[in-house]
C-alpha positions as CSV (number, residue, x, y, z in Angstrom):
1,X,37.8,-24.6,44.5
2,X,33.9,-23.6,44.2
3,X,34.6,-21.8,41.0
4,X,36.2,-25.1,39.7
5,X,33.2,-27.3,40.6
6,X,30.9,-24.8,39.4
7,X,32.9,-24.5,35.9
8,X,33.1,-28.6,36.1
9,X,29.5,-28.4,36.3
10,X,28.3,-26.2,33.9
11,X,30.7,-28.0,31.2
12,X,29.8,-31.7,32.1
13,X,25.4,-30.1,31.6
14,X,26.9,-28.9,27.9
15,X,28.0,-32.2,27.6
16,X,24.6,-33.7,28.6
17,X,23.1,-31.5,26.4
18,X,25.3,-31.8,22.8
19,X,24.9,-36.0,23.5
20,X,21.3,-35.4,23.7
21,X,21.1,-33.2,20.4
22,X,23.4,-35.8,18.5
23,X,21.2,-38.8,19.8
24,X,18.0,-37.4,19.4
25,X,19.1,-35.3,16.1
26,X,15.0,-35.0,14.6
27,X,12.9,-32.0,13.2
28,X,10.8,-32.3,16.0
29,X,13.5,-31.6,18.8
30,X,14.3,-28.1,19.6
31,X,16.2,-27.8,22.9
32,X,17.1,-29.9,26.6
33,X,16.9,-28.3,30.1
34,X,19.0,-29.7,32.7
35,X,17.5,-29.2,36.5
36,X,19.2,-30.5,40.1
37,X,16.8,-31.9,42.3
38,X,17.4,-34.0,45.5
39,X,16.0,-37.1,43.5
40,X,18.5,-36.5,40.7
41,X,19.2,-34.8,37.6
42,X,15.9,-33.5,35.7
43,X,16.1,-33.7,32.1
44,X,13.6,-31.8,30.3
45,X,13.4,-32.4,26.2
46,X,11.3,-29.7,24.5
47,X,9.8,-31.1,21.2
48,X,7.1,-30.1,18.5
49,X,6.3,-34.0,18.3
50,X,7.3,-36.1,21.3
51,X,5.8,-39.1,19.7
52,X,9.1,-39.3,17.5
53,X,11.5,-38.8,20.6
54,X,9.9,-41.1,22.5
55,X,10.3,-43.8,20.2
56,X,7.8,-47.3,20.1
57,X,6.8,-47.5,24.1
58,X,9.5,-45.3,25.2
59,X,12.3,-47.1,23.5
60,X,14.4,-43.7,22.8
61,X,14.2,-42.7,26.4
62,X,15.1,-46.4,28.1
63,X,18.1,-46.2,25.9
64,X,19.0,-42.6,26.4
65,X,19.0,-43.0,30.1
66,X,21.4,-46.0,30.6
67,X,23.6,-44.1,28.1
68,X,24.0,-41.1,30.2
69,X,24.5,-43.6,33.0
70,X,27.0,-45.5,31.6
71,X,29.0,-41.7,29.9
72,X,28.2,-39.4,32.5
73,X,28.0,-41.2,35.6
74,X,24.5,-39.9,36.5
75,X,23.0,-42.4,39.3
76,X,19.1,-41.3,38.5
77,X,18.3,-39.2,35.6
78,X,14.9,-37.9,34.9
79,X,14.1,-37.6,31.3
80,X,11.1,-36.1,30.5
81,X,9.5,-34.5,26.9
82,X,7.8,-31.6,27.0
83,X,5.5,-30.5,23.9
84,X,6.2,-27.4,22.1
85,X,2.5,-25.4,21.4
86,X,3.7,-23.6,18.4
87,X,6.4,-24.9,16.9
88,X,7.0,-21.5,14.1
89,X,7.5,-19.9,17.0
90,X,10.8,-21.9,18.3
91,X,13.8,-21.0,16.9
92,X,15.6,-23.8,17.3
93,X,12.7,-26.2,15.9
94,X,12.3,-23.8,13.0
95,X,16.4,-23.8,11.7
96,X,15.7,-28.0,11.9
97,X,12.8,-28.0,9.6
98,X,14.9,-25.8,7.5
99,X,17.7,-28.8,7.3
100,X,15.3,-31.7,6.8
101,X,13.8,-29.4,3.9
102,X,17.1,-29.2,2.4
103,X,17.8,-33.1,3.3
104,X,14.6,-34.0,1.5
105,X,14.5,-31.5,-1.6
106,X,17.8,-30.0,-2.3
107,X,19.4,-26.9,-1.9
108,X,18.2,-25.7,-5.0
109,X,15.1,-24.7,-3.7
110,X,16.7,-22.6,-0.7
111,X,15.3,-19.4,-1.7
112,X,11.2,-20.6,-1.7
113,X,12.2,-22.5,1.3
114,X,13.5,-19.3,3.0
115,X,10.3,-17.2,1.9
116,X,7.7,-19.5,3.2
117,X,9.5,-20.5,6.9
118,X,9.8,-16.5,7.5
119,X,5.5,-16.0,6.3
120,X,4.8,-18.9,8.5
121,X,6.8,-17.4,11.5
122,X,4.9,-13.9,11.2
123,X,1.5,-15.6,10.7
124,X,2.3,-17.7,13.6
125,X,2.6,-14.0,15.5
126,X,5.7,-13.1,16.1
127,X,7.1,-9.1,16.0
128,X,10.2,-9.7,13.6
129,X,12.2,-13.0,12.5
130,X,15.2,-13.4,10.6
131,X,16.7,-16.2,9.0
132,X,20.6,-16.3,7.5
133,X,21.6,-19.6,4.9
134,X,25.2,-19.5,4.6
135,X,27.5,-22.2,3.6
136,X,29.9,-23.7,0.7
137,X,26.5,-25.7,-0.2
138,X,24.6,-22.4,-1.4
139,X,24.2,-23.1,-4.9
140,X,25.0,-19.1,-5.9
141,X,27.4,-17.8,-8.1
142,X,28.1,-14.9,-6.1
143,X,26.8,-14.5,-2.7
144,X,27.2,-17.2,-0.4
145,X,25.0,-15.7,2.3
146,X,21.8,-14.7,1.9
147,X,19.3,-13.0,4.4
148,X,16.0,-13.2,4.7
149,X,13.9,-10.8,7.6
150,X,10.4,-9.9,8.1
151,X,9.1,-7.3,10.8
152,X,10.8,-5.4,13.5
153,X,14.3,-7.1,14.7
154,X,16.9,-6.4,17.1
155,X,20.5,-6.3,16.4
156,X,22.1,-5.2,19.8
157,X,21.7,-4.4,23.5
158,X,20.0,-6.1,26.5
159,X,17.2,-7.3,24.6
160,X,18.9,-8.7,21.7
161,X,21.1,-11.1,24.2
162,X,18.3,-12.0,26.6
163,X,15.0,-11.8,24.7
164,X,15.8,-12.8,21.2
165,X,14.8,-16.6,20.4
166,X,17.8,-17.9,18.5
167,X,18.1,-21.3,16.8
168,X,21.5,-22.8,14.9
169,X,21.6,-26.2,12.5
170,X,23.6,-27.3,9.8
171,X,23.0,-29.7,6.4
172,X,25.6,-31.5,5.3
173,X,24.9,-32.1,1.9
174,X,26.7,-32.9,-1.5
175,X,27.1,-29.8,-2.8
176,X,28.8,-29.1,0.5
177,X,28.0,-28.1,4.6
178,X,25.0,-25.4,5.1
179,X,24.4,-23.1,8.4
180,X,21.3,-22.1,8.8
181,X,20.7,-19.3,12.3
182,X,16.7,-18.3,12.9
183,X,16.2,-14.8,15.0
184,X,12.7,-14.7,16.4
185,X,11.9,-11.4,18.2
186,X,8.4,-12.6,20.0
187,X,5.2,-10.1,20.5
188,X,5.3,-10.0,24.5
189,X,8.6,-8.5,24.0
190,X,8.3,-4.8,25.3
191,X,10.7,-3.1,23.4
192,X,12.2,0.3,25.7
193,X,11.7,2.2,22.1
194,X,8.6,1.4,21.5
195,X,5.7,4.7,21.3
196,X,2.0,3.7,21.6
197,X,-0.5,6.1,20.4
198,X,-3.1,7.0,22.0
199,X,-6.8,8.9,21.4
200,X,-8.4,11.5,22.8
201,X,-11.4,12.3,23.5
202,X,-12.2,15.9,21.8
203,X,-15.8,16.0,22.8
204,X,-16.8,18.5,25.3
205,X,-19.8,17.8,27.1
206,X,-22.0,20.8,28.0
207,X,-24.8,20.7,30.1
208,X,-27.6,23.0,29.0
209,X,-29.5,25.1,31.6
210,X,-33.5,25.5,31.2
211,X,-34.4,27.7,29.0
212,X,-37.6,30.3,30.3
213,X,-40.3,31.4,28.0
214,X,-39.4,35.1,28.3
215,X,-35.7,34.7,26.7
216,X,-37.1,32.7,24.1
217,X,-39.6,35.6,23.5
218,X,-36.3,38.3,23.8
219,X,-34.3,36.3,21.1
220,X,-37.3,35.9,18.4
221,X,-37.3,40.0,18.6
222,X,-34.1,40.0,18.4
223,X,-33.8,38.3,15.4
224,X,-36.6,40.1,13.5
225,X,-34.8,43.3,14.6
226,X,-31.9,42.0,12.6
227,X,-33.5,40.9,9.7
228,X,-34.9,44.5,9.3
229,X,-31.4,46.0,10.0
230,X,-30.0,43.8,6.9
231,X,-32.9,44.6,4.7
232,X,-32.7,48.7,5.3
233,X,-28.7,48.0,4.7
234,X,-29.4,46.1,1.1
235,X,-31.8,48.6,-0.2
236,X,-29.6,51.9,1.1
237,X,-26.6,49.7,-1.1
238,X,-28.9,49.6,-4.2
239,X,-29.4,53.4,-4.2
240,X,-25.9,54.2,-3.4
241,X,-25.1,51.8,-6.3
242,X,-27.9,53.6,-8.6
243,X,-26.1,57.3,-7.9
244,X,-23.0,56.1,-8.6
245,X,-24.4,55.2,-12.3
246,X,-26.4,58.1,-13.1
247,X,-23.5,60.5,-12.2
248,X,-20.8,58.3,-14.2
249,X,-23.4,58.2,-16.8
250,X,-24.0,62.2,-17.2
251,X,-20.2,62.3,-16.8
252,X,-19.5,60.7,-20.0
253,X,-22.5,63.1,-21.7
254,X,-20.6,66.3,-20.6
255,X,-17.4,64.7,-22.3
256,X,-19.1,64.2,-25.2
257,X,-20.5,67.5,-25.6
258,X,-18.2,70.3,-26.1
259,X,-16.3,67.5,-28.8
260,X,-19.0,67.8,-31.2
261,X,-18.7,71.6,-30.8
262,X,-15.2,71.9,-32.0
263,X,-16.1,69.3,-35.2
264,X,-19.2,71.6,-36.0
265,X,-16.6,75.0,-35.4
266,X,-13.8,73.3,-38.1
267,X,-16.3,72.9,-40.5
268,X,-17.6,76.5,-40.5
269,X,-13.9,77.9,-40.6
270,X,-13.0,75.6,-43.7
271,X,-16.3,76.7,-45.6
């Protein structure tokens, strides 16, 4: 029996909820909460522009709440509107903007319409947004579906069910009926993949003792010591270097010598 009531429930709030959508069916509406309190039923409407769902000194709301009076048998339902800060970043208002684009310019133009929505969601801040337009009303020879994604999305898992803003309308226009679904993955989303990089600190911090007058005096000799030890190594390299010449040099002479010889001993013989 509970799981009946509890299924009644939950089906007569979806109830609530589509009546709502289809009575206050505007750009600026994006979604209804539903809350039980001992008062009565708490109706929360989330818009970008509550002016427009109010209505001229709360006409839309009088009328909304004997509706749901008279449909659902509610004895005293709250309705209140709520403001949406940033509207780009509700999916739901997003994929109505989309349809009252098409309403007001066409399908023709779903491509430019599709590009600037999706720059204006990632300016807006979000991680990654996606938006599919699907439909007979697509004016494409080909594909009837096209995609359009920006940034980092996610397709499965915990966080695409739970954490993933998700927003559904259709156009029904001439050409024929158009879907349009908006994906908003939002930046406060911690994602269980994500890797943050972080720097380190590479400089070493040494602390320098006093230096006494005596070591100071120890490392100047020790550095004229050197000197004189790389000058006595240059010059003994020079001489090394000049021996080397002179003995390639009469080398060569003695070569020479006992050639002539033999040229001056031919020319004897042939006389």
């Amino acid at each position: 029996m509970i799981e009946r009531q509890i299924l009644a429930q939950k089906k007569k709030e979806q109830q609530i909820k589509e009546f709502i959508y289809a009575y206050l069916n505007k750009a600026s509406y994006s979604h209804t909460e539903i809350q039980r309190t001992p008062m009565g039923e708490r109706i929360i409407i989330y818009s970008s522009k509550p002016g427009l769902v109010v209505g001229r000194r709360g006409s839309n709301i009088i009328d909304a709440t004997r509706l749901l009076k008279e449909k659902f048998g509610l004895e005293n339902p709250q309705i209140e509107v709520a403001e949406i800060e940033n509207p780009s970043l509700n999916a739901q208002s997003v994929s109505k903007r989309i349809v009252t684009l098409f309403d007001r310019f066409g399908a023709k133009k779903f491509k430019s319409i599709g590009y600037k929505v999706l720059e204006n969601m990632m300016n807006a801040g979000a991680k990654g947004a996606e938006i599919v337009i699907s439909g007979r009303g697509v004016p494409s020879t080909r594909a009837k579906r096209w995609r359009f994604t920006s940034g980092y999305m996610k397709k499965t898992g915990d966080i695409f069910d739970n954490y993933v803003d998700k927003g559904y309308a259709t156009a029904n226009l001439r050409s024929g009926t158009i879907g349009v679904v908006v994906k908003i993955l939002h930046s406060e989303v911690k994602l269980p993949d994500q890797i943050i990089l972080k720097e380190l600190d590479t400089t070493i911090k040494v602390e320098a003792e006093p230096v006494k007058v005596e070591q100071v005096k120890e490392e100047k000799i020790d550095i004229e010591k050197l000197e004189e030890i790389k000058k006595e190594s240059i010059e003994e390299k020079k001489e090394v270097k000049k021996e080397k010449k002179e003995k390639s040099v009469e080398k060569k002479v003695e070569k020479k010598a006992p050639v002539k010889e033999v040229k001056k001993n031919k020319k004897k013989e042939s006389k």
